[in-house]
C-alpha positions as CSV (number, residue, x, y, z in Angstrom):
1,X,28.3,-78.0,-1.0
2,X,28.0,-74.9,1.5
3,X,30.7,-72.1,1.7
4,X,32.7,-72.7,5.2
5,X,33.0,-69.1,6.9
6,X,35.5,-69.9,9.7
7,X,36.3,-67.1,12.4
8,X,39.0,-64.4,11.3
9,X,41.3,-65.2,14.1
10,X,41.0,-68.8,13.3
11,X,41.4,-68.3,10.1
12,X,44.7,-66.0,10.7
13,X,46.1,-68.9,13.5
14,X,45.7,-71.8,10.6
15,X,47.8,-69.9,8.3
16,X,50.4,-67.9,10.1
17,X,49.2,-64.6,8.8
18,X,49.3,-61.5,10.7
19,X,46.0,-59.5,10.6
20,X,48.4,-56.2,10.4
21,X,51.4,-57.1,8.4
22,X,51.9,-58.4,5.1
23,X,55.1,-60.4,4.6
24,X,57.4,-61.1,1.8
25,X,57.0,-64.5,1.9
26,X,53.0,-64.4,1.3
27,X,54.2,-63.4,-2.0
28,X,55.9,-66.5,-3.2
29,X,55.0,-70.1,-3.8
30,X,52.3,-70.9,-1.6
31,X,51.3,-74.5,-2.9
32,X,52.8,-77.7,-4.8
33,X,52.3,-77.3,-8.2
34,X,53.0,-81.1,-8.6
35,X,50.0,-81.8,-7.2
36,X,46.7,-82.1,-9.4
37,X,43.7,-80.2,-8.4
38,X,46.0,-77.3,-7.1
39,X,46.9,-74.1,-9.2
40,X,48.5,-70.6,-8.7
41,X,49.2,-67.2,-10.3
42,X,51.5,-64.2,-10.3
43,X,50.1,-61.2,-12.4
44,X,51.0,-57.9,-13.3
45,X,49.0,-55.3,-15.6
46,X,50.1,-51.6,-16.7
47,X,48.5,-48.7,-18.3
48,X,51.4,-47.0,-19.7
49,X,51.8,-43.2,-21.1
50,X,52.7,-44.0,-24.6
51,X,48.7,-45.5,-24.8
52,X,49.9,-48.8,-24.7
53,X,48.2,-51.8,-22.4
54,X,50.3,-54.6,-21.3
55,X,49.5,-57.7,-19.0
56,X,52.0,-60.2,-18.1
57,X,51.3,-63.8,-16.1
58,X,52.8,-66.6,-14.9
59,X,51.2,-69.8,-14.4
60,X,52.5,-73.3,-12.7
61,X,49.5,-74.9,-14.8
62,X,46.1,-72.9,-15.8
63,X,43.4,-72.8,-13.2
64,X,40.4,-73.2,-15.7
65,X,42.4,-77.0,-15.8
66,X,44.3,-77.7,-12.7
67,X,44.3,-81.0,-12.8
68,X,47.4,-82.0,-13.9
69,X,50.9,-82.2,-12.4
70,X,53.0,-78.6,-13.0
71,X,52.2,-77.2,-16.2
72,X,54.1,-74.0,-16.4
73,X,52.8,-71.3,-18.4
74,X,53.4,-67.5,-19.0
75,X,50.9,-65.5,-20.7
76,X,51.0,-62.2,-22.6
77,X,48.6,-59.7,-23.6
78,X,49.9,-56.5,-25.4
79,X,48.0,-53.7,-27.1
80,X,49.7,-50.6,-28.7
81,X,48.8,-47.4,-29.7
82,X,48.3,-48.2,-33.2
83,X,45.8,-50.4,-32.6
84,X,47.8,-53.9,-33.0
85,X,46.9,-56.7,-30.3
86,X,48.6,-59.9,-29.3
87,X,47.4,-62.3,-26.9
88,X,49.4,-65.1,-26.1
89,X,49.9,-68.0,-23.7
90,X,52.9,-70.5,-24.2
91,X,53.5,-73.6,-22.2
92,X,57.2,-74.7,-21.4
93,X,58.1,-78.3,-19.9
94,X,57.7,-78.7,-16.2
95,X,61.2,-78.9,-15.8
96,X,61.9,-75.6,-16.5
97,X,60.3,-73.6,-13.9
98,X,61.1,-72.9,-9.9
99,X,60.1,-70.6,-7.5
100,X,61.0,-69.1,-4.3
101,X,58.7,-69.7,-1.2
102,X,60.7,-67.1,0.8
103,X,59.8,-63.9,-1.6
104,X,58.2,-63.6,-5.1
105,X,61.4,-64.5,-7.7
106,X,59.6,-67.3,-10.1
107,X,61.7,-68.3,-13.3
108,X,60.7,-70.3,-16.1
109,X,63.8,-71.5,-18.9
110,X,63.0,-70.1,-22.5
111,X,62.8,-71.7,-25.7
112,X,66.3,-70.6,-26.2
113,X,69.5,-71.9,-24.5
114,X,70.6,-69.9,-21.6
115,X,66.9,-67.5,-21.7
116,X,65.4,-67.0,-18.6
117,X,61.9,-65.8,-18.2
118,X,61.1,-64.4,-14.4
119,X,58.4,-62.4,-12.6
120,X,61.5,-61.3,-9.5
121,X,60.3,-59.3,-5.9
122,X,62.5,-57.5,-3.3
123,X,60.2,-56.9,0.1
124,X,56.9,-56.2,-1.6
125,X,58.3,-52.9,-3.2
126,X,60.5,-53.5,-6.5
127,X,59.4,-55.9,-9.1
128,X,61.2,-57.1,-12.1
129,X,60.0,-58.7,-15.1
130,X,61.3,-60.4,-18.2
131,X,59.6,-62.3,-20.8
132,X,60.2,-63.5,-23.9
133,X,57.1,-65.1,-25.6
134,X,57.1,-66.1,-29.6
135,X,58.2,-62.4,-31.2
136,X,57.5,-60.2,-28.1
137,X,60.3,-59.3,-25.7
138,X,59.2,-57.5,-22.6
139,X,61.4,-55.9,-19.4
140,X,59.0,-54.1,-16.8
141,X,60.6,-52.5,-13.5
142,X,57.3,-52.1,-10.7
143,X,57.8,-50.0,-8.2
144,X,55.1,-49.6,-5.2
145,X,53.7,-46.4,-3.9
146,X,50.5,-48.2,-2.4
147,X,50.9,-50.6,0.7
148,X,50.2,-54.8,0.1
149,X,46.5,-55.5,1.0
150,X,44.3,-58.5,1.3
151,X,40.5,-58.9,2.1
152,X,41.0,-60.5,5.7
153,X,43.2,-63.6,5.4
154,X,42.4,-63.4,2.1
155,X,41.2,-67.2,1.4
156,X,37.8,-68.4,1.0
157,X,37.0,-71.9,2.3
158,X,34.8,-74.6,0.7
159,X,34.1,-77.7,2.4
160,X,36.9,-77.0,5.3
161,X,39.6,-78.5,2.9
162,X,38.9,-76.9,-0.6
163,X,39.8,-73.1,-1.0
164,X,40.6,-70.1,-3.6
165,X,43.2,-67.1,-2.1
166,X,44.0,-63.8,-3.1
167,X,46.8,-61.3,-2.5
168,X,47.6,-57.7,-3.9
169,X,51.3,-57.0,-3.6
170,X,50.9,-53.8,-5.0
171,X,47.6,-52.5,-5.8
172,X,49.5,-49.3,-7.5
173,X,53.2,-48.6,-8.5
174,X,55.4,-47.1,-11.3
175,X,56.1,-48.9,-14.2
176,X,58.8,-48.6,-16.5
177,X,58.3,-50.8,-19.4
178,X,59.8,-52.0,-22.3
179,X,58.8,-53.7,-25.5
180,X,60.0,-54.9,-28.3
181,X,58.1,-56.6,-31.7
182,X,60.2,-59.1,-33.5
183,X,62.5,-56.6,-35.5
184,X,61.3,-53.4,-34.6
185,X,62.9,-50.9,-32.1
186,X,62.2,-51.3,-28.9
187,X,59.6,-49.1,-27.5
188,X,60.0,-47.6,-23.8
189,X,57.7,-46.2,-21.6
190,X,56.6,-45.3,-18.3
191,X,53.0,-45.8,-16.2
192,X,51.0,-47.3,-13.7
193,X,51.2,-50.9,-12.8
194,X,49.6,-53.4,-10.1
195,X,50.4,-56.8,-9.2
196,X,48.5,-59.4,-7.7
197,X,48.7,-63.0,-7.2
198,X,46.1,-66.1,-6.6
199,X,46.4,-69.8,-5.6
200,X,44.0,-72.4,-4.1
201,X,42.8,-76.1,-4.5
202,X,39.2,-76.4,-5.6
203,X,37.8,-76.5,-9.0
204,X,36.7,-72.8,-10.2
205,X,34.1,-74.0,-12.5
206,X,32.7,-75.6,-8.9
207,X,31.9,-73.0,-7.0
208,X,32.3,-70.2,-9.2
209,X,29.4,-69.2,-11.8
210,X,31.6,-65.5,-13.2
211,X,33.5,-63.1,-11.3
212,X,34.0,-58.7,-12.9
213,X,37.4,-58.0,-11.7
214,X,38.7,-54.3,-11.6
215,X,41.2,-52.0,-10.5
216,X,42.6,-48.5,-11.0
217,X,44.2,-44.8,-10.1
218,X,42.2,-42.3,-10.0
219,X,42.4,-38.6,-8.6
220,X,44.5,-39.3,-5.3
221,X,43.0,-42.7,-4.7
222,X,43.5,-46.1,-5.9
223,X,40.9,-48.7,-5.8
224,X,40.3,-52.4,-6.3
225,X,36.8,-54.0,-6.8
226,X,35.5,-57.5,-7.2
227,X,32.3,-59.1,-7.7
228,X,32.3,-62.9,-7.3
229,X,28.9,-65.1,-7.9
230,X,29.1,-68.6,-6.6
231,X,28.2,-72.0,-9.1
232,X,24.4,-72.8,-8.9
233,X,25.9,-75.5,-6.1
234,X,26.2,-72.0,-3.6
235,X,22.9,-70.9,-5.4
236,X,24.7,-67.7,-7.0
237,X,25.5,-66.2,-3.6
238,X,27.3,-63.0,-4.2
239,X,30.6,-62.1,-2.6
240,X,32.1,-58.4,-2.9
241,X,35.8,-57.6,-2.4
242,X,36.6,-53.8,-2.2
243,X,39.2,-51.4,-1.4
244,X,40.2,-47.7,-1.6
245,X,43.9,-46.5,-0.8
246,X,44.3,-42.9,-0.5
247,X,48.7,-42.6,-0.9
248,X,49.5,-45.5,1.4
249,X,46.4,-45.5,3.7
250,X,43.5,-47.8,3.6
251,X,40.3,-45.5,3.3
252,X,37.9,-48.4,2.9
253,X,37.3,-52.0,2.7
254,X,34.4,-53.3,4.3
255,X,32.9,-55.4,1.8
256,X,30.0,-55.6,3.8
257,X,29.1,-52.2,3.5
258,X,29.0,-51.9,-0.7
259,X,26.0,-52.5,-3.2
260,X,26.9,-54.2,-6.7
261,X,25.5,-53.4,-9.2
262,X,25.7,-53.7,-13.5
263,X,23.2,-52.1,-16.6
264,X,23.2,-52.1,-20.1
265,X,23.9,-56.1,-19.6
266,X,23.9,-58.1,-23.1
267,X,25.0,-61.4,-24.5
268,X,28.4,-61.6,-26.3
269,X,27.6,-63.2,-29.5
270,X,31.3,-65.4,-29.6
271,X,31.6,-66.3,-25.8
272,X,27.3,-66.3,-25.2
273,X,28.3,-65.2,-21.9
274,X,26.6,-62.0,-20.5
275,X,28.4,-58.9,-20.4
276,X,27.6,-55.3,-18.7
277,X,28.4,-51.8,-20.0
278,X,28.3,-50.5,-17.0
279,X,29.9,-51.5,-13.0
280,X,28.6,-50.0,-10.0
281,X,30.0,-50.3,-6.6
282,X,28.6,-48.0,-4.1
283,X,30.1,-48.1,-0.4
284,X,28.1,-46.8,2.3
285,X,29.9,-46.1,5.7
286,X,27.0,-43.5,7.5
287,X,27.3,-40.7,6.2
288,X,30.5,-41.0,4.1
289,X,30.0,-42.6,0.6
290,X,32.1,-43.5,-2.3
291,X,31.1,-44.5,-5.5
292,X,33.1,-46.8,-8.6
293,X,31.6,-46.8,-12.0
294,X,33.3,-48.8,-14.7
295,X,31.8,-47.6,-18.4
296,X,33.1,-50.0,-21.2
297,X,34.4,-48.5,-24.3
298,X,36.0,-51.5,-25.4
299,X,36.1,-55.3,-25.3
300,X,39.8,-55.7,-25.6
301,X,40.0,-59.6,-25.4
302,X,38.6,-63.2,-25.5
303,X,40.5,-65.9,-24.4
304,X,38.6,-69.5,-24.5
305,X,40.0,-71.1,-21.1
306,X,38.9,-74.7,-20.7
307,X,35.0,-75.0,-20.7
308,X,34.8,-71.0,-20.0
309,X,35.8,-67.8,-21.1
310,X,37.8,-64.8,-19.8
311,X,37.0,-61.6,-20.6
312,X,38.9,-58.1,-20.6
313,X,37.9,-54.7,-21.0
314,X,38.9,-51.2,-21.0
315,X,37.2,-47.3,-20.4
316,X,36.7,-45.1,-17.9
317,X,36.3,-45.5,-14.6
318,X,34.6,-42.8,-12.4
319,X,35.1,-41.9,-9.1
320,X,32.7,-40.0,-6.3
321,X,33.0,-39.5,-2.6
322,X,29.7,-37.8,-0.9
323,X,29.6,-36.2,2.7
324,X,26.2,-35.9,4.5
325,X,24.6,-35.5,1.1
326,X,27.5,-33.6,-1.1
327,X,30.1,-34.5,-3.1
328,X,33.2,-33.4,-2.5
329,X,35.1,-35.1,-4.9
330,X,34.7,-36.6,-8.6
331,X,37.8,-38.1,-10.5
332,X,37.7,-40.4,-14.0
333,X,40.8,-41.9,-15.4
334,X,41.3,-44.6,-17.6
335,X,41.5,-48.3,-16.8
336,X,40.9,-52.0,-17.5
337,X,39.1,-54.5,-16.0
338,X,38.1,-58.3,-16.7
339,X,35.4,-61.0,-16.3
340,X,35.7,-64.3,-16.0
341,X,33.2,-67.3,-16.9
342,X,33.4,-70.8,-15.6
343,X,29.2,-71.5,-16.0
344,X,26.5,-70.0,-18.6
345,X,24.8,-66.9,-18.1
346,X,22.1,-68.0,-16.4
347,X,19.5,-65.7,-15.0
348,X,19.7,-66.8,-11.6
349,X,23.5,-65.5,-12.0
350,X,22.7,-62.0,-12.9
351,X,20.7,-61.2,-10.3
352,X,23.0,-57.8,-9.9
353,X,22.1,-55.8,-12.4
354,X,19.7,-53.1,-13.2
């Protein structure tokens, strides 16, 4: 198996996309969840004021096992400030979900007659969501202060046919979120938030050995990072996916241009996967640099997902931009971030770090 890298442009022609404009529609249902083999994803995650952590998904079937016909699912992770965690993912029959393929606005029935669970868009800018999952109740309101991005077209090609795609509706926005635990009072508060959304047609655990996955605010600037390695099938090749937004403007994003890199790498004893205290992404453009550090304080959750194991974390995350030779600016916020791991953590697959 050899990863397909087609031209841009052709690329752009085979899929309608505009290299300039990102269109509502790109954020609906982009495949047949009937189909086996084929999977998809519309996320949101929020750091909110209060202290609190809160990631919301829906699924038309898990991509650690796509194949199957549609096997909805919406998944829930929420921490709060005093220290209580739930993690939860709840499957409902295939009959109860539907989604738009003109705009984002996917519904799944609840457990309950006349409950609606739905992850809802209005042109890329105002997102509504509202789960109800086992005692949890959760309404967020996203609003968008950052323009949509997406690396190129934003799909990766295996073998012509086979692919994996990525969008990020709103890499930052304002969240106003509320929760509420079985028969407490509900709890409101405000913070950041970011949406994304992924979909393709080839088996993860195929071409995919473990991906770090992070995004963030910091300072003025908000940034998205990625480090993909390929199965031992691609022989670990490493793909980068990178992005700083300063307000509403695109600062950088050529991938080609930024180092990986990760220390103070161990072995989790549950998962036996490998996991790194520290992220590094360093991009280069002359004489203008930027750097993203990502220092776990925390390993927040493990979720066993098919054969592999996700991952998430939380800490700081530190921010530097150097001109010929000088810094300029340094930021640190807080954030989260995950990995994901479809193979073992085999040496050949850690070739990144320090």
């Amino acid at each position: 198996m050899t990863q397909v890298t087609n031209t841009l442009q052709e690329q752009y022609q085979k899929l309608r996309l505009s290299p300039t404009k990102i269109e509502k529609w790109e954020d609906g249902l982009r495949t047949d969840p009937s189909k086996s083999g084929v999977f998809e994803w519309w996320y949101f995650d929020s750091h909110l004021a209060n202290g609190a952590k809160l990631m919301v998904v829906f699924h038309t079937k898990l991509f650690a096992s796509p194949n199957t016909s549609l096997d909805p699912k919406i998944q829930v992770q929420l921490d709060t400030p005093d220290g209580r965690s739930w993690a939860i993912t709840k499957t409902y029959p295939a009959s109860s979900f539907n989604a738009s393929r003109e705009e984002c606005n996917v519904t799944v029935n609840g457990e309950k007659d006349g409950q609606i669970n739905f992850f809802r868009g209005s042109d890329l800018n105002s997102f509504q969501i509202h789960v109800v999952v086992d005692d949890l109740t959760i309404d967020v309101q996203l609003i968008s202060t950052t323009s949509p991005w997406r690396p190129g077209t934003g799909h990766v090609y295996y073998d012509e046919q086979e692919y994996f795609a990525w969008l990020v509706a709103v890499p930052q926005g304002k969240v106003t979120a509320t929760y509420k635990i079985g028969g407490e009072e509900p709890v409101t508060a405000e913070g950041d938030g970011y949406h994304d959304r992924n979909w393709g047609n080839v088996s993860l655990a195929k071409v995919i050995n473990h991906w770090y996955w992070g995004r963030g605010s910091v300072g003025p600037y908000t940034v998205i990072s990625s480090a993909t390695i390929s199965s031992d099938k691609l022989a670990y090749a490493k793909g980068i996916s990178f992005m700083i937004q300063k307000g509403d403007t695109i600062v950088a994003e050529d991938a080609g241009k930024v180092v990986f890199t990760a220390t103070d790498v161990g072995i989790d004893e549950q998962t036996g996967r490998s996991v790194a205290d520290r992220l590094h992404f360093e991009y280069r453009d002359n004489e203008l640099v930027y750097t993203l550090e990502y220092v776990k304080d925390e390993l927040t959750s493990r979720q066993k997902m098919g054969d592999g194991w996700y991952l998430r974390f939380a800490g700081a995350l530190r921010f530097k931009k150097y001109e010929i030779g000088k810094l300029v600016e340094e930021y640190e916020s807080r954030t989260q971030w995950d990995s994901m791991w479809f193979g073992q953590a085999h040496r050949d697959a850690l070739m990144y770090q320090k």
